[in-house]
PDB file of N, CA, C and O in Angstrom:
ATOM      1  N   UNK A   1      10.162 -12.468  -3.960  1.00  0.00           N
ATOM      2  CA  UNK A   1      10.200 -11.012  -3.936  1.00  0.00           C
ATOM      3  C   UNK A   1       9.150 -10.535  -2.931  1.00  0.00           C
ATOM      4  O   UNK A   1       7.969 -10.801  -3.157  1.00  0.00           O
ATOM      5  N   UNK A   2       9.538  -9.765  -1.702  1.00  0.00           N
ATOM      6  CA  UNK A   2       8.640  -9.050  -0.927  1.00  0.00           C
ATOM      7  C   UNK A   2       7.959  -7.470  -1.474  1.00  0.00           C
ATOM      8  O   UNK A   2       8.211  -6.647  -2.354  1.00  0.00           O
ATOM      9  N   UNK A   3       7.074  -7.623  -0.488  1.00  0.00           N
ATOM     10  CA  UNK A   3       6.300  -6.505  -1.107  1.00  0.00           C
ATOM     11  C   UNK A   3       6.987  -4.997  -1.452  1.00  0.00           C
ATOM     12  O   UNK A   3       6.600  -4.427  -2.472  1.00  0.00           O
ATOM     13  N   UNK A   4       7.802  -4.485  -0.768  1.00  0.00           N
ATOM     14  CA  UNK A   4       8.741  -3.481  -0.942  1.00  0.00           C
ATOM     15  C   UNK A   4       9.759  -3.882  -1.772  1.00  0.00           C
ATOM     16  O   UNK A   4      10.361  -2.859  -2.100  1.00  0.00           O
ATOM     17  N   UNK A   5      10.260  -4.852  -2.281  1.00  0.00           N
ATOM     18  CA  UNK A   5      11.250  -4.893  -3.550  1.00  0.00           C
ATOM     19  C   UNK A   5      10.092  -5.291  -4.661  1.00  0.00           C
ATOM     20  O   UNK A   5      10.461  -4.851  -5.750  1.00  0.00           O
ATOM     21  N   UNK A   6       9.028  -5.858  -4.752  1.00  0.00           N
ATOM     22  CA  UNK A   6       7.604  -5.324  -5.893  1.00  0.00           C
ATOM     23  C   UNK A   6       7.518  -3.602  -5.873  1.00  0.00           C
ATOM     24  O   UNK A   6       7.532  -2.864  -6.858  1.00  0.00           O
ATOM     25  N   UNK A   7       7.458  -3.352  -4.950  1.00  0.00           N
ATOM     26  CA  UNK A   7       7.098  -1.974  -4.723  1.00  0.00           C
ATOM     27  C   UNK A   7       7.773  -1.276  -5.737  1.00  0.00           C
ATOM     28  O   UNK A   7       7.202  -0.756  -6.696  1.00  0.00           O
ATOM     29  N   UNK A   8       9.518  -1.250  -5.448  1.00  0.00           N
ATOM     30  CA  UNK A   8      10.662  -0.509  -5.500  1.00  0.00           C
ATOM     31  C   UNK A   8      10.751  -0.603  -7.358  1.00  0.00           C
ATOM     32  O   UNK A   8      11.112   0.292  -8.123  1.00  0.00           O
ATOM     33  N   UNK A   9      10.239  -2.145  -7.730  1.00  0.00           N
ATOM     34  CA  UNK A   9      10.704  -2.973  -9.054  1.00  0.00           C
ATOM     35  C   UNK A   9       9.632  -2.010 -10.149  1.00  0.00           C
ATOM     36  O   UNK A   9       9.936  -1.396 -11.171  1.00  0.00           O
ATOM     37  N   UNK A  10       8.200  -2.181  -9.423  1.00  0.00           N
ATOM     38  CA  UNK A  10       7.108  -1.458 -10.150  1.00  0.00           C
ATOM     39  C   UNK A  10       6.875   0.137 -10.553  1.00  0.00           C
ATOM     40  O   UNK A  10       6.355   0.806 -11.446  1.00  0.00           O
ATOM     41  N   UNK A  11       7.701   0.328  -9.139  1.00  0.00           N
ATOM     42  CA  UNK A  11       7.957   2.217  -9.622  1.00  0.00           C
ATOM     43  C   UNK A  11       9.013   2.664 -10.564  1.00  0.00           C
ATOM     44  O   UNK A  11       8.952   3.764 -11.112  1.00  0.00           O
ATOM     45  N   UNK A  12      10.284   1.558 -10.819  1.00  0.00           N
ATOM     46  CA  UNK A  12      11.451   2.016 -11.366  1.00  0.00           C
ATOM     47  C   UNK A  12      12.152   2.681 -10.348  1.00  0.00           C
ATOM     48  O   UNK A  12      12.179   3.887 -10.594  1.00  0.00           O
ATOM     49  N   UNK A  13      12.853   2.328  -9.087  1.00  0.00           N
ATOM     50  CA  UNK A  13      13.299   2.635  -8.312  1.00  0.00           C
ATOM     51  C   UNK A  13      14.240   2.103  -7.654  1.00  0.00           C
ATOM     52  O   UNK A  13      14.201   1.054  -7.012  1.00  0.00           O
ATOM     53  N   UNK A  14      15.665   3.280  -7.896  1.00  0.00           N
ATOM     54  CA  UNK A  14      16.979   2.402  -7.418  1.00  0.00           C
ATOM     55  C   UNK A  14      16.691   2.081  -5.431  1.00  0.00           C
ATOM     56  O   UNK A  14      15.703   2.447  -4.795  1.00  0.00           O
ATOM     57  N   UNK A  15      17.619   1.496  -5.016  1.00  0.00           N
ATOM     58  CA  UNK A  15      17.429   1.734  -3.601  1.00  0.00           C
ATOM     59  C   UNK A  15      17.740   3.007  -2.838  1.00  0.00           C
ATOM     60  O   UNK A  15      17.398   3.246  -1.680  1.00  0.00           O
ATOM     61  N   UNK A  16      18.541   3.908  -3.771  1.00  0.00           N
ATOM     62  CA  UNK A  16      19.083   5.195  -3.121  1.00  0.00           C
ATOM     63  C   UNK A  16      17.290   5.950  -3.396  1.00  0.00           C
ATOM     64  O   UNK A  16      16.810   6.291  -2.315  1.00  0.00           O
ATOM     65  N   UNK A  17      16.578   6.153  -4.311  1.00  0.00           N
ATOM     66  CA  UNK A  17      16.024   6.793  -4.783  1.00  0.00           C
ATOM     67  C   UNK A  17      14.464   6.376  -3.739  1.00  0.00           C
ATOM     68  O   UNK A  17      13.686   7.272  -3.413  1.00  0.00           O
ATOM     69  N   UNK A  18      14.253   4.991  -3.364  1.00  0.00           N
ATOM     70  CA  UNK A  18      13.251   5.101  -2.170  1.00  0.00           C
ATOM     71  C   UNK A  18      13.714   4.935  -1.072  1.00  0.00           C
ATOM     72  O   UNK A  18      12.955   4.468  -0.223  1.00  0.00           O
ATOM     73  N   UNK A  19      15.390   5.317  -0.616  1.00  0.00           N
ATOM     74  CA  UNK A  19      15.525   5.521   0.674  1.00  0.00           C
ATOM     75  C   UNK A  19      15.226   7.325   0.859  1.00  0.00           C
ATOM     76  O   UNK A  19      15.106   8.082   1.822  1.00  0.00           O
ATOM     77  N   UNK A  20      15.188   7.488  -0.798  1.00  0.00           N
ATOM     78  CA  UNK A  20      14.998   8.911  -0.409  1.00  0.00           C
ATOM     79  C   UNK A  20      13.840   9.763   0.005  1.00  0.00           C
ATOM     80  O   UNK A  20      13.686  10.696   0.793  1.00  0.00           O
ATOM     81  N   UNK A  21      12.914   8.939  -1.012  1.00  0.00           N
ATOM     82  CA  UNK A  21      11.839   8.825  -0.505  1.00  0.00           C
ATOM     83  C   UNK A  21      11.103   8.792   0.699  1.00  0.00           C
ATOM     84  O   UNK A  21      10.322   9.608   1.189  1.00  0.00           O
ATOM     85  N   UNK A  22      11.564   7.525   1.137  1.00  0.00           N
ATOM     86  CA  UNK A  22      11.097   7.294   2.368  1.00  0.00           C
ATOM     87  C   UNK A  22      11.729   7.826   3.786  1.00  0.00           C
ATOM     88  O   UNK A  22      11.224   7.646   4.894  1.00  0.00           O
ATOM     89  N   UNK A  23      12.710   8.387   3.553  1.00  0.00           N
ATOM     90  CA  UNK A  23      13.667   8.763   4.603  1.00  0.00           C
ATOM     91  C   UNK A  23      13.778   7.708   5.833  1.00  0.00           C
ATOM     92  O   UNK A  23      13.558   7.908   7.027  1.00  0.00           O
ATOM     93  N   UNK A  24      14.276   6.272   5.026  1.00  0.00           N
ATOM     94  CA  UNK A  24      15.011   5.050   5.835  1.00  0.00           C
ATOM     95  C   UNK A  24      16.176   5.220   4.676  1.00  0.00           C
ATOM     96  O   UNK A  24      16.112   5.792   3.588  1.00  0.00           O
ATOM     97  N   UNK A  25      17.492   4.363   5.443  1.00  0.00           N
ATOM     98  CA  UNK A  25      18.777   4.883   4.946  1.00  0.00           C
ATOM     99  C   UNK A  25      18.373   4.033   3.869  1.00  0.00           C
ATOM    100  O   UNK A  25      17.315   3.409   3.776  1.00  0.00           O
ATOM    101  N   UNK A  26      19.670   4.091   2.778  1.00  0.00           N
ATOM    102  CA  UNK A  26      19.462   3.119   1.871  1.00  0.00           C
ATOM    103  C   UNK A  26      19.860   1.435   2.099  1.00  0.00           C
ATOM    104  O   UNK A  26      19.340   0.406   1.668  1.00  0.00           O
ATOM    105  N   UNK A  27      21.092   1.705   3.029  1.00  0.00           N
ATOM    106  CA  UNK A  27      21.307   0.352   3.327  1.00  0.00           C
ATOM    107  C   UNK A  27      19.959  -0.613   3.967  1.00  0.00           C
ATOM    108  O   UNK A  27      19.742  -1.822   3.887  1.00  0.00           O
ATOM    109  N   UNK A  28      19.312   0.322   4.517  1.00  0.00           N
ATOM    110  CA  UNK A  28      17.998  -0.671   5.385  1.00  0.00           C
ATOM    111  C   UNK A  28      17.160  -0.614   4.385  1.00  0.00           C
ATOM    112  O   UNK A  28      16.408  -1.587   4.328  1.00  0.00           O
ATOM    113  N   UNK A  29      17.021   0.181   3.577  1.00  0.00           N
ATOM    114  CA  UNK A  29      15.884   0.132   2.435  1.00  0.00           C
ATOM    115  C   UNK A  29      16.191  -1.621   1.636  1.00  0.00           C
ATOM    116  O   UNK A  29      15.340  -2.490   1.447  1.00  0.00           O
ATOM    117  N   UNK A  30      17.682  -1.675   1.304  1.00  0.00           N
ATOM    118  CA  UNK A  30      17.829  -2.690   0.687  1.00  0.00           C
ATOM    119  C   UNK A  30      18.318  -4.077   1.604  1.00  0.00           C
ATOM    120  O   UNK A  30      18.623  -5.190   1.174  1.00  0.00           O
ATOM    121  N   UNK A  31      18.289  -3.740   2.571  1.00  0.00           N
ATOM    122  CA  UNK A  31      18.009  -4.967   3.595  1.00  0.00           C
ATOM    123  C   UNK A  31      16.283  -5.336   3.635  1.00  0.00           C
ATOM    124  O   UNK A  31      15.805  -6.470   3.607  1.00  0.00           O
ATOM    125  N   UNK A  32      15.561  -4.103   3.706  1.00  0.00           N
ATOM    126  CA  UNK A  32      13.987  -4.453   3.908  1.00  0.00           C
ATOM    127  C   UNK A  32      13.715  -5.402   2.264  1.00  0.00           C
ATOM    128  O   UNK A  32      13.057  -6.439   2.179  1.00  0.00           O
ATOM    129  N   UNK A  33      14.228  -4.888   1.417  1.00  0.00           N
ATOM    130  CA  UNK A  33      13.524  -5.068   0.297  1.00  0.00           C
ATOM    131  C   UNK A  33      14.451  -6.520  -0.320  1.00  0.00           C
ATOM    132  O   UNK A  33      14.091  -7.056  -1.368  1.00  0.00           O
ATOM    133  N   UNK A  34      15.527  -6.987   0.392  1.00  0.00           N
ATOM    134  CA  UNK A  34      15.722  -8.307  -0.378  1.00  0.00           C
ATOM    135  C   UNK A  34      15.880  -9.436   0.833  1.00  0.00           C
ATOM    136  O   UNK A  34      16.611 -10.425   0.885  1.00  0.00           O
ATOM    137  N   UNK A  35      14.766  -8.827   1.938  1.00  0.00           N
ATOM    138  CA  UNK A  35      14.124  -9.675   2.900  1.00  0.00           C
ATOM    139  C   UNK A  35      15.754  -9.923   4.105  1.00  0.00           C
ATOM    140  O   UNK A  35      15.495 -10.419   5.202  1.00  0.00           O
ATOM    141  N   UNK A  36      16.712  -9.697   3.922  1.00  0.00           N
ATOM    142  CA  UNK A  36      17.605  -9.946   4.851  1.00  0.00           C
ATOM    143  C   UNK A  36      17.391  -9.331   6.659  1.00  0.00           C
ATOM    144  O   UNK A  36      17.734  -9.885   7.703  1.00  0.00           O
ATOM    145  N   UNK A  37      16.637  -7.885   6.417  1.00  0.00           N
ATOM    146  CA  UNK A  37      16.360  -8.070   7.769  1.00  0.00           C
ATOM    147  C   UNK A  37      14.892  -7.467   7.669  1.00  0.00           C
ATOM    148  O   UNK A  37      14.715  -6.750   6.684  1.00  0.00           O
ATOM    149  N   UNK A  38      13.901  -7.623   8.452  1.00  0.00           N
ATOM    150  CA  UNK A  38      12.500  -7.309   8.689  1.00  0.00           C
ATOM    151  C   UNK A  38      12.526  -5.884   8.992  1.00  0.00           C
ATOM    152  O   UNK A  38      13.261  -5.592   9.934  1.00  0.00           O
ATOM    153  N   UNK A  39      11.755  -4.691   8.290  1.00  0.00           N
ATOM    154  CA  UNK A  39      11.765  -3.317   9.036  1.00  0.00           C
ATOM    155  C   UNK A  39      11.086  -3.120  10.286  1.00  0.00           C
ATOM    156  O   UNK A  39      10.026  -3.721  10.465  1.00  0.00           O
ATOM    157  N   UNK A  40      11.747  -2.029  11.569  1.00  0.00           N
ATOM    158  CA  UNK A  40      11.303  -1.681  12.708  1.00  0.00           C
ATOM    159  C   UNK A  40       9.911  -0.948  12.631  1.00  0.00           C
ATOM    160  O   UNK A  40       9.462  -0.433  11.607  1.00  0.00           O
ATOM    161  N   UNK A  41       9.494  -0.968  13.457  1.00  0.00           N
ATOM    162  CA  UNK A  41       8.514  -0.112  13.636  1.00  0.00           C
ATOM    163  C   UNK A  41       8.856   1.248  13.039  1.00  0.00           C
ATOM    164  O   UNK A  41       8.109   1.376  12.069  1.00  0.00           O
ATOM    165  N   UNK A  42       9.473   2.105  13.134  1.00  0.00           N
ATOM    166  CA  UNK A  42       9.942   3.266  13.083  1.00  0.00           C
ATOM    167  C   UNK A  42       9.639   3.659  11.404  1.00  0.00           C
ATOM    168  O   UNK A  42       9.132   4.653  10.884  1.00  0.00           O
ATOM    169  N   UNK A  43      10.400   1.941  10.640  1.00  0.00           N
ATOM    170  CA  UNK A  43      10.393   2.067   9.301  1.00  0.00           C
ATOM    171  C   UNK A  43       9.197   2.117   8.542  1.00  0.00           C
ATOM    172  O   UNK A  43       8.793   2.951   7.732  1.00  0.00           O
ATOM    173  N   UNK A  44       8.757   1.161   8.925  1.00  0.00           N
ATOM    174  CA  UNK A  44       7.272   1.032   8.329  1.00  0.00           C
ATOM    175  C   UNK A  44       6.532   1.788   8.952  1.00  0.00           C
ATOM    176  O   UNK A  44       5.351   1.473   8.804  1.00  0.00           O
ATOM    177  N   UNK A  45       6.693   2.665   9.596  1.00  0.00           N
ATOM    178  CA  UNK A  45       5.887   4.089   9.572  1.00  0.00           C
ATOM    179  C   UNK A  45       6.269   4.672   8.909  1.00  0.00           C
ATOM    180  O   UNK A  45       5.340   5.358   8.481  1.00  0.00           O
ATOM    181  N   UNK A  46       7.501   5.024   8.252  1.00  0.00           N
ATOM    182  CA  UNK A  46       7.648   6.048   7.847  1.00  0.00           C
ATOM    183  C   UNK A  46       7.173   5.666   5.670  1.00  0.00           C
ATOM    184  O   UNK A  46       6.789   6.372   4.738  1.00  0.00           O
ATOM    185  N   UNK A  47       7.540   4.128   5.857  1.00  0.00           N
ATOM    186  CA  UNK A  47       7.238   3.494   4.482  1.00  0.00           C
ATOM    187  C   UNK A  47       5.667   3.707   4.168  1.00  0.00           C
ATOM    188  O   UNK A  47       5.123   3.756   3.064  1.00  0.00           O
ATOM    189  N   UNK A  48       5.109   3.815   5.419  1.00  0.00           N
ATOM    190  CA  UNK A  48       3.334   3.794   5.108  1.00  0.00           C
ATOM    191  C   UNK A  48       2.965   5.279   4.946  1.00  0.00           C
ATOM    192  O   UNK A  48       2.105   5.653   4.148  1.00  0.00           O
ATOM    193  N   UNK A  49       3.725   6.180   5.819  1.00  0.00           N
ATOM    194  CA  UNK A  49       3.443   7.803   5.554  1.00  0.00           C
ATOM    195  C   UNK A  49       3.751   8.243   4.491  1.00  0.00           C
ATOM    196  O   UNK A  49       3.157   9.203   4.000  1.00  0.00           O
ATOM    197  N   UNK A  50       4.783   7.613   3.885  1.00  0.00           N
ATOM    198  CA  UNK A  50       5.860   8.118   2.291  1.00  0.00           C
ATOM    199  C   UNK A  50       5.283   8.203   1.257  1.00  0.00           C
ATOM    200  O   UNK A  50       4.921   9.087   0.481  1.00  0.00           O
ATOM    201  N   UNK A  51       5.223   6.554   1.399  1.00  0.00           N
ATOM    202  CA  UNK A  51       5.323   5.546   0.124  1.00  0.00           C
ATOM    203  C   UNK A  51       3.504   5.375  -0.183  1.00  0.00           C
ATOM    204  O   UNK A  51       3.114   5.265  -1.345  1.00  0.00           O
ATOM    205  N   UNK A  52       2.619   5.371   0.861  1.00  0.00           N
ATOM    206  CA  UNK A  52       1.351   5.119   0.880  1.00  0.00           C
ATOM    207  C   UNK A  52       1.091   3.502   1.049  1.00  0.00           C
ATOM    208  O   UNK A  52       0.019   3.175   0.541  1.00  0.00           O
ATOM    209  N   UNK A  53       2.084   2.027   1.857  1.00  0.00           N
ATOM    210  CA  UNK A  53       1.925   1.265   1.864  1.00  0.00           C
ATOM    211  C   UNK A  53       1.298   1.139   2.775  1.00  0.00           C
ATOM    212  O   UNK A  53       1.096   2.124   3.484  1.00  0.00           O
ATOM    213  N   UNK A  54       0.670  -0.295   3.156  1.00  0.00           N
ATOM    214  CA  UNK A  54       0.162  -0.636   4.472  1.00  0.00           C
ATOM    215  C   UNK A  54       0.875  -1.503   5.441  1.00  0.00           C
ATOM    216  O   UNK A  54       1.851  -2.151   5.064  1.00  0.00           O
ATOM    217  N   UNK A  55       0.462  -1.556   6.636  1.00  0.00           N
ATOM    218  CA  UNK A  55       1.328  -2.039   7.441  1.00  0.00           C
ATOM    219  C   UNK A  55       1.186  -3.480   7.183  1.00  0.00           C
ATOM    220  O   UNK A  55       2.183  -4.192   7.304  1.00  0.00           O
ATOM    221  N   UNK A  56      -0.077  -4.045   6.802  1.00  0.00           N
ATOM    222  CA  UNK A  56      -0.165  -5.320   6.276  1.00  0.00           C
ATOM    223  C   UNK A  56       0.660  -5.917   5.299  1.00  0.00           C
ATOM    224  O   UNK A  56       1.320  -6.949   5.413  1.00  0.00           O
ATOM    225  N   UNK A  57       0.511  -4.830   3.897  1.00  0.00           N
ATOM    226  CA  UNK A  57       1.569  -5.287   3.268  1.00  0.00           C
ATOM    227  C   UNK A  57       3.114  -5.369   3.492  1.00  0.00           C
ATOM    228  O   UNK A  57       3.763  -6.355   3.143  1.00  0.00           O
ATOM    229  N   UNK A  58       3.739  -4.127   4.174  1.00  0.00           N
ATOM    230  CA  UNK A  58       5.483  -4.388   4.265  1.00  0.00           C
ATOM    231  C   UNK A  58       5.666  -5.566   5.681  1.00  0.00           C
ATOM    232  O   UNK A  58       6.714  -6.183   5.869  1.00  0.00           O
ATOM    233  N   UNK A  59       4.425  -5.703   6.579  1.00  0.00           N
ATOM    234  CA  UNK A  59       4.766  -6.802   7.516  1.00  0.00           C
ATOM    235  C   UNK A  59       3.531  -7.866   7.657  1.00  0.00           C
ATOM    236  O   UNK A  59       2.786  -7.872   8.637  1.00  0.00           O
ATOM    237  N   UNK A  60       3.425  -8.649   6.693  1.00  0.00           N
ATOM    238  CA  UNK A  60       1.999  -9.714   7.069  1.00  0.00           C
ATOM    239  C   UNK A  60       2.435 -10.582   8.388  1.00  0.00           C
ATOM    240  O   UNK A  60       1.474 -10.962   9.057  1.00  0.00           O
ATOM    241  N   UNK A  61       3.457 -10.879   8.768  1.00  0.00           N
ATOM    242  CA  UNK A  61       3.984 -11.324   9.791  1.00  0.00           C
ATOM    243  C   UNK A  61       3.647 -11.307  10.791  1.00  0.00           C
ATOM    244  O   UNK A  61       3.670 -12.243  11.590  1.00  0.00           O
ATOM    245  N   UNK A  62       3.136  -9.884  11.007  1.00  0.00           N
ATOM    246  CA  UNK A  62       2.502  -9.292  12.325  1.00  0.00           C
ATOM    247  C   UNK A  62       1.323  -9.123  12.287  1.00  0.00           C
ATOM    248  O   UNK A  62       0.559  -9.349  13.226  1.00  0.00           O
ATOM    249  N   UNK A  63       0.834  -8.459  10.566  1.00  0.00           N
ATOM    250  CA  UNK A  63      -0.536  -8.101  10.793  1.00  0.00           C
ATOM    251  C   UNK A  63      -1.035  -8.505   9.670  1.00  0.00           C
ATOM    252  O   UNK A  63      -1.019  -7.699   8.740  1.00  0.00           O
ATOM    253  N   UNK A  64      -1.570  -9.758   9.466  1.00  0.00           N
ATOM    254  CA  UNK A  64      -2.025 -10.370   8.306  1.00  0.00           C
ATOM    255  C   UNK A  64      -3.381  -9.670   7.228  1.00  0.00           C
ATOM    256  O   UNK A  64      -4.455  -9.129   7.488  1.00  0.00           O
ATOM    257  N   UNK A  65      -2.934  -9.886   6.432  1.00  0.00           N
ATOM    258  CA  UNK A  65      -4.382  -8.734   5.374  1.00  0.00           C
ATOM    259  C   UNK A  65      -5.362  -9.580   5.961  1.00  0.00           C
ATOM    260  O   UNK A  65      -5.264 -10.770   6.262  1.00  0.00           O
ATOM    261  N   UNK A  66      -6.555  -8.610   6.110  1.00  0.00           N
ATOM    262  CA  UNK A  66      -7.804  -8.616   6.172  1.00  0.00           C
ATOM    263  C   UNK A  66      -8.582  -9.715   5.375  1.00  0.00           C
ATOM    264  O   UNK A  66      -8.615  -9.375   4.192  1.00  0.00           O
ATOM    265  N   UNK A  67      -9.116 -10.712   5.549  1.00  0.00           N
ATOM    266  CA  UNK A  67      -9.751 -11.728   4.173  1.00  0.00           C
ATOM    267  C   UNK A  67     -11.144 -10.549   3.685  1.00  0.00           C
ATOM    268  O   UNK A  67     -11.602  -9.611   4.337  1.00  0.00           O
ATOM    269  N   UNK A  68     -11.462 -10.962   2.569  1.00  0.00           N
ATOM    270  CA  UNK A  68     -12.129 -10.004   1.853  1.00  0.00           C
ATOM    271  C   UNK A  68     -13.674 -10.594   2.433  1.00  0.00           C
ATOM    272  O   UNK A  68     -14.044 -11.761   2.557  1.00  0.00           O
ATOM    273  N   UNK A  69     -14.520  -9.111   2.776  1.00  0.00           N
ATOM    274  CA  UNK A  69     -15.823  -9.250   3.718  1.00  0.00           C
ATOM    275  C   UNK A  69     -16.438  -9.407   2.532  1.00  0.00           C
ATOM    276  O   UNK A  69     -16.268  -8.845   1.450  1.00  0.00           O
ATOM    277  N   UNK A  70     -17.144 -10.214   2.872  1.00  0.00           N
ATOM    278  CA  UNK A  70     -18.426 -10.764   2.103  1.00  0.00           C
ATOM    279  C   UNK A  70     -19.634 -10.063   2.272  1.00  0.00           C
ATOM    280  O   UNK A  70     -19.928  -9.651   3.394  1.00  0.00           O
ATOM    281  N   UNK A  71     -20.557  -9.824   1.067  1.00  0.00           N
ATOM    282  CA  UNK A  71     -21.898  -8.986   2.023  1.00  0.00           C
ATOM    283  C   UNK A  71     -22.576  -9.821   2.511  1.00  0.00           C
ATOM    284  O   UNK A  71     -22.882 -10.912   2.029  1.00  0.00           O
ATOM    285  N   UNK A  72     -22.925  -9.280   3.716  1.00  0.00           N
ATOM    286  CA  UNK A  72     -24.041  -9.909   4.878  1.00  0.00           C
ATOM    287  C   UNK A  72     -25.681  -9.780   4.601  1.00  0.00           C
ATOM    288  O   UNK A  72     -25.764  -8.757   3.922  1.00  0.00           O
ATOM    289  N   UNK A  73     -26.580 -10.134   4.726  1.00  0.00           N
ATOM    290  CA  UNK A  73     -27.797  -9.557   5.084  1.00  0.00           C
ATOM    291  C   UNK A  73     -27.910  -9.494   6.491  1.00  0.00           C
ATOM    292  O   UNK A  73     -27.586 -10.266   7.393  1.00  0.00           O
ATOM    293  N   UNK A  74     -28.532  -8.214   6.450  1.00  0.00           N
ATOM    294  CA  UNK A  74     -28.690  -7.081   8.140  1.00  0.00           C
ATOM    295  C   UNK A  74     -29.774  -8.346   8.556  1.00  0.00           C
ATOM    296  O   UNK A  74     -30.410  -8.826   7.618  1.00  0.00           O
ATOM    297  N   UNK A  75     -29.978  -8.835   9.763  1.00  0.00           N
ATOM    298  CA  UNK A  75     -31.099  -9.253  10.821  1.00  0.00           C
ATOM    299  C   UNK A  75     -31.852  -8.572  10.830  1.00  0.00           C
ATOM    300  O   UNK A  75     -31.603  -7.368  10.893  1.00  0.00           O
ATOM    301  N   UNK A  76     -33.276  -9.120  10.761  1.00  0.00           N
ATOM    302  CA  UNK A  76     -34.400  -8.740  10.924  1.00  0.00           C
ATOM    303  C   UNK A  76     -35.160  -9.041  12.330  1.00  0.00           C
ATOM    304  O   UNK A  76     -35.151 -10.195  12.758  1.00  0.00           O
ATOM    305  N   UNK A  77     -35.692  -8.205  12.911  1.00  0.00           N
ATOM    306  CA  UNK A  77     -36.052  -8.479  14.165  1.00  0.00           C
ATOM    307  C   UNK A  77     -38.130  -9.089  13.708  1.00  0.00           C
ATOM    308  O   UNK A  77     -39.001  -8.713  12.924  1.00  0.00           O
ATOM    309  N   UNK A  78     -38.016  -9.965  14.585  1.00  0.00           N
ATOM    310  CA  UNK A  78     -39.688 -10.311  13.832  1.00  0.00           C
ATOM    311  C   UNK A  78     -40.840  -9.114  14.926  1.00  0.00           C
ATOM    312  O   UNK A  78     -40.584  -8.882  16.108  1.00  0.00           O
ATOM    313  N   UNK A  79     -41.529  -8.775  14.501  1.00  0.00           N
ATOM    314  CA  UNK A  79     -42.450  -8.182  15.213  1.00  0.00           C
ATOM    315  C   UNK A  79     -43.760  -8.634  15.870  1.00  0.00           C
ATOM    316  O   UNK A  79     -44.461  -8.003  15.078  1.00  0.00           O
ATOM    317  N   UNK A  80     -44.618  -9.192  16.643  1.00  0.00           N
ATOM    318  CA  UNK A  80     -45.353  -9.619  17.060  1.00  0.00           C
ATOM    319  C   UNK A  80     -46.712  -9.242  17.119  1.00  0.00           C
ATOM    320  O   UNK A  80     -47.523  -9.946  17.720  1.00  0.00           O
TER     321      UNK A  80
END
């Protein structure tokens, strides 16, 4: 299951009802969401403006999540 058919599964949401949402048709909604074809650019803008996803999540493909930053300690400069 990709992240947009989690998405779709977790809200209670037919495919007509987050193509409506999202204003992608429904047929591509349910192509994106049972992985048959990858969404365009176009889509996953409009899925990230809608829906509030990230581009990481509906495409890791392209833009893999972030690994989680660790805290650093800041450098200290020595003084003389």
């Amino acid at each position: 299951m990709n992240a947009l058919e989690k998405f779709r599964v977790e809200k209670g949401l037919t495919y007509e009802q987050m193509a409506n949402l999202s204003g992608v048709t429904k047929a591509s909604v349910w192509k994106h969401c049972r992985g048959v074809a990858e969404p365009d650019v176009e889509s996953v803008a409009r899925y990230m403006q809608r829906l509030g996803l990230t581009f990481s999540l509906i495409r890791p493909d392209l833009w893999p999540p972030s690994p989680p930053s660790s805290p650093t300690m800041p450098s200290v400069a020595r003084v003389k």
